[in-house]
C-alpha positions, 0 to 999 in steps of 0.5 A: 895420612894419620888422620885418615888412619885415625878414622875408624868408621865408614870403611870396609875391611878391604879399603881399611886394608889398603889404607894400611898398604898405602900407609906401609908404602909412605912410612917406607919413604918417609923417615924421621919425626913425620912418621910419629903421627902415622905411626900412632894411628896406623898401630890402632887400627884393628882392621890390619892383617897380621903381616901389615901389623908386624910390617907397621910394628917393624917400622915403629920399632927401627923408629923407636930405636933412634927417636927417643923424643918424649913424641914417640910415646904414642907410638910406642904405646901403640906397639907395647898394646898391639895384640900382633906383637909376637915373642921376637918383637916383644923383647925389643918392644920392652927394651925400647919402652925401659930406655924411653921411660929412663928419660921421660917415665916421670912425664904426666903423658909417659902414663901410656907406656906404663900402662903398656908395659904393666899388662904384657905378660911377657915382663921378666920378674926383674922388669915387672917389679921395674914397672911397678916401681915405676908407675908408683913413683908416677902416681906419686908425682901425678896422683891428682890428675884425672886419667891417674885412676886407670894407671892406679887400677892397673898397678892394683890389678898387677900388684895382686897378681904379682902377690899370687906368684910371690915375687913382690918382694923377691923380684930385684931391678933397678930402682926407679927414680922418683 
């Protein structure tokens, strides 16, 4: 099932779109670490309608809420990035990407939902500077690996624009652990 998800060429919006029902109707009945793959392809797909995505983001956020395995980090990025995410949604989103980067932030791969969490607009200023704080502490750790630039650019982007609204130093959140 995520490999067919996977491929994003040679289907039309209607087979794509059935596709993504067909999907909904597995990850339904099947619970559990199987649906992590799944997920992970399913949340990348572009072609998705706008209930199949919140019904997909809906699964993913119910899975998310008891797998807290370092596996999940795809599909959790995949919803932090969904563009389908809505204010309702966002809330639990942030909640589930702080308590997974509490455990795994420090992972080479936990990059990805730092990432996602450092470009939602929807960040309170205490969970901002969190972020931040978080993807400094990770740069330190893991600066020398390749895919570090695009975290560091990202951190770059939002550090100027958090120096803009003034809230750099006046945003307090809990410390991030090195």
């Amino acid at each position: 099932m995520a490999v067919m998800l996977s491929r994003l060429d040679g289907l039309t919006r209607d087979q794509a779109r059935s596709l993504a029902d067909i999907s909904l109707r597995w990850l339904a009945c099947h619970g559990g670490k199987v649906q992590r793959p799944v997920l992970a392809s399913f949340l990348t797909r572009p072609d998705l309608s706008v209930e199949q995505a919140h019904i997909g983001i809906d699964i993913a956020l119910n899975h998310l809420s008891t797998d807290r395995s370092s596996k999940v980090r795809s599909a959790l990025s995949g919803v932090l990035r969904h563009p389908a995410l809505d204010e309702g949604r966002r809330s639990r989103a942030i909640d589930s990407a702080l308590r997974w980067l509490q455990e795994h932030g420090m992972l080479p791969k936990a990059r990805l939902v730092i990432e996602g969490l450092l470009i939602l607009p929807a960040l309170s200023p205490s969970q901002r500077v969190h972020a931040m704080r978080l993807a400094d502490c990770w740069l330190t750790r893991h600066g020398e690996l390749p895919f570090a630039d695009h975290l560091r650019s990202t951190l770059d982007a939002e550090t100027l624009r958090d120096a803009s609204r003034e809230q750099l130093g006046a945003g307090s959140g809990p410390s991030a652990r090195c």
